[in-house]
C-alpha positions as CSV (number, residue, x, y, z in Angstrom):
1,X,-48.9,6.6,-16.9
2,X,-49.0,6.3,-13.2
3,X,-51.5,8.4,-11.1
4,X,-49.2,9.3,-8.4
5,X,-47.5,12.0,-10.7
6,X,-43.8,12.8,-9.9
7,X,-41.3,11.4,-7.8
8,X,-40.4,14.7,-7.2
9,X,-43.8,15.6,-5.8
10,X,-44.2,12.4,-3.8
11,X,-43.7,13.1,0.3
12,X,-40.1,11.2,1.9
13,X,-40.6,8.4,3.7
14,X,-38.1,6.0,5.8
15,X,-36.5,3.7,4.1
16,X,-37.4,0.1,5.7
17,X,-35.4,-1.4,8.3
18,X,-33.5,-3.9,5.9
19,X,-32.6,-1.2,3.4
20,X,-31.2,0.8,6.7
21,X,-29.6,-2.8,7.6
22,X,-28.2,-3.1,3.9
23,X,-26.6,0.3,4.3
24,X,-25.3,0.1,7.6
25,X,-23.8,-3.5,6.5
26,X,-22.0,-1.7,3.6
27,X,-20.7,1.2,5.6
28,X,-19.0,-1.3,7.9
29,X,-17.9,-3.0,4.7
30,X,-16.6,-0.3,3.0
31,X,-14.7,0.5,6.6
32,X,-13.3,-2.1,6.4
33,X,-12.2,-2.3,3.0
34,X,-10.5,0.8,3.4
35,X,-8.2,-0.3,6.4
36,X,-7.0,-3.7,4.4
37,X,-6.2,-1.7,1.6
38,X,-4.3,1.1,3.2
39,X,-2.1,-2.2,4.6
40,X,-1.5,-3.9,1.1
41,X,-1.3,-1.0,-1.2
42,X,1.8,-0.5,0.9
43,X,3.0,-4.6,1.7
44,X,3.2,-5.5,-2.4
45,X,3.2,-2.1,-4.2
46,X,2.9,-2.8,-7.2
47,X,-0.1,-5.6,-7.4
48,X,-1.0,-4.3,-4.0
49,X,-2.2,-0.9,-5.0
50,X,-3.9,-2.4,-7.7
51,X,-5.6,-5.3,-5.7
52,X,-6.6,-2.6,-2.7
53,X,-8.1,-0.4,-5.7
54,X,-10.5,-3.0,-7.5
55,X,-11.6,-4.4,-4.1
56,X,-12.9,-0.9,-3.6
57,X,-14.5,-0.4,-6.7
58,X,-16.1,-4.1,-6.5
59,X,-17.5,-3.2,-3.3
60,X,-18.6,0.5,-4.9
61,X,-19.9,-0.5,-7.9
62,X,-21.4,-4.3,-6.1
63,X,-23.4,-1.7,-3.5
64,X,-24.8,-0.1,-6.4
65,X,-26.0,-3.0,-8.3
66,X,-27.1,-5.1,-5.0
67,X,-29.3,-2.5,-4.1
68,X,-30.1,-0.8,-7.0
69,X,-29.6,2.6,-6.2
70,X,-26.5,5.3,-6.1
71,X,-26.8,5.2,-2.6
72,X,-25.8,1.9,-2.7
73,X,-22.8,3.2,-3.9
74,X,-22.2,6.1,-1.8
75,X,-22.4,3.9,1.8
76,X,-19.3,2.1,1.3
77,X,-17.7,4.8,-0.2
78,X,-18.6,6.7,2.9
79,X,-17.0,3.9,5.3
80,X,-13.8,3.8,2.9
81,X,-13.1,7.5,2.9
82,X,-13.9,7.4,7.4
83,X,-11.5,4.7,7.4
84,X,-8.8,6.1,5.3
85,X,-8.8,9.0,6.6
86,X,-8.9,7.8,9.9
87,X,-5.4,6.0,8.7
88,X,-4.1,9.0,8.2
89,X,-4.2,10.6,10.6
90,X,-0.7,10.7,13.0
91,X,-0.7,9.0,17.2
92,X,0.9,11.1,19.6
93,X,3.9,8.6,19.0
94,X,4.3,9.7,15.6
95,X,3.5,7.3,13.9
96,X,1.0,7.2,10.6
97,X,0.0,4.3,8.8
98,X,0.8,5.5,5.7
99,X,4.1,6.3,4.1
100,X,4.6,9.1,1.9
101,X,5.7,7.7,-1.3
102,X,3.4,7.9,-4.0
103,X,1.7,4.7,-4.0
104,X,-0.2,5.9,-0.5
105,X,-1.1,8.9,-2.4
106,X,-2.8,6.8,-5.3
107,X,-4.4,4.9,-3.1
108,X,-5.9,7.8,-1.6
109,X,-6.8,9.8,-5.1
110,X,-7.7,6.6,-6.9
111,X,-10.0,5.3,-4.1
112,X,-12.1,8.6,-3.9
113,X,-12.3,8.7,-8.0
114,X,-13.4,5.0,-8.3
115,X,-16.0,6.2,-5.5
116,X,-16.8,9.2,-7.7
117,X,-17.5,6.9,-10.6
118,X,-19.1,4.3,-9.3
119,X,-21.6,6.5,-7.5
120,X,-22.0,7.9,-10.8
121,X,-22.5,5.3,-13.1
122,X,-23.8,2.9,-10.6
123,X,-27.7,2.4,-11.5
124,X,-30.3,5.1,-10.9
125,X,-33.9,4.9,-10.1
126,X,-35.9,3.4,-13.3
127,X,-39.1,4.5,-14.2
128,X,-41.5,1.5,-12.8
129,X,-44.5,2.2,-15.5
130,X,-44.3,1.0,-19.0
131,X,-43.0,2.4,-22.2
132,X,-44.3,5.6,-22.9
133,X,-43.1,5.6,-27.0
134,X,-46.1,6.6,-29.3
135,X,-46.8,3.3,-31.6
136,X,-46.8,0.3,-29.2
C-alpha cells in the first residue's frame, strides 16, 4: 500500500510541459478533424458521414489510449465541437457550411455521442501499487 494515501487527498500540480504540448496538439487535431468532416459528411453522404464519424472517434478514443487518461479524450473532443460549431454558425452573406438535411444533423449528434463515449470508456487512472487481494 502506498504511503502517500489518496489521490483524492494529494495537492494539484501542473501537468508538465509535454503533457500541456500533447493536449494542445490534440485540441488543434481535433479542430481540425472537425472542419474536414463537416466537408465530407456532406461531399459523399453516405460513406462520408460514416468516414467523418470514425475519424472522430479514432482520434477520441486514440487521445485516450496515447495518453492514458480521459482527458486525452476530452481535448480533441473539445477542438471538434469549437470547430463544428464554429461551422455552423451563418456569415453576414448567408451562407452556412452546413446544409439542413439530416446527414449534417448526424454528424453533429453522432460526433458529440462518440465524444461522450469515448471520454467514457477511454482509460482511467490505474492504481500504480500492486494487488491488494488477500492470498498472494
Amino acid at each position: 500500500m502506498s504511503d502517500r494515501g489518496s489521490m483524492l487527498a494529494q495537492p494539484l500540480r501542473m501537468p508538465p510541459a509535454g503533457r500541456i504540448a500533447a493536449y494542445t496538439g490534440l485540441l488543434l487535431l481535433g479542430a481540425v478533424a472537425g472542419l474536414a468532416g463537416a466537408l465530407v459528411q456532406a461531399g459523399w453522404f453516405p460513406g462520408g458521414l460514416l468516414l467523418a464519424l470514425v475519424g472522430a472517434a479514432g482520434l477520441f478514443l486514440g487521445g485516450a489510449r496515447a495518453l492514458g487518461s480521459r482527458a486525452g479524450a476530452v481535448a480533441p473532443a473539445v477542438g471538434w465541437m469549437l470547430s463544428v460549431i464554429l461551422c455552423t454558425a451563418g456569415r453576414p452573406e448567408g451562407d452556412f457550411l452546413f446544409g439542413a438535411g439530416g446527414g449534417s444533423y448526424l454528424f453533429l449528434l453522432g460526433g458529440m455521442a462518440l465524444a461522450v463515449i469515448c471520454a467514457t470508456i477511454g482509460l482511467g487512472r490505474q492504481p500504480v501499487a500492486g494487488d491488494v487481494r488477500l492470498g498472494k
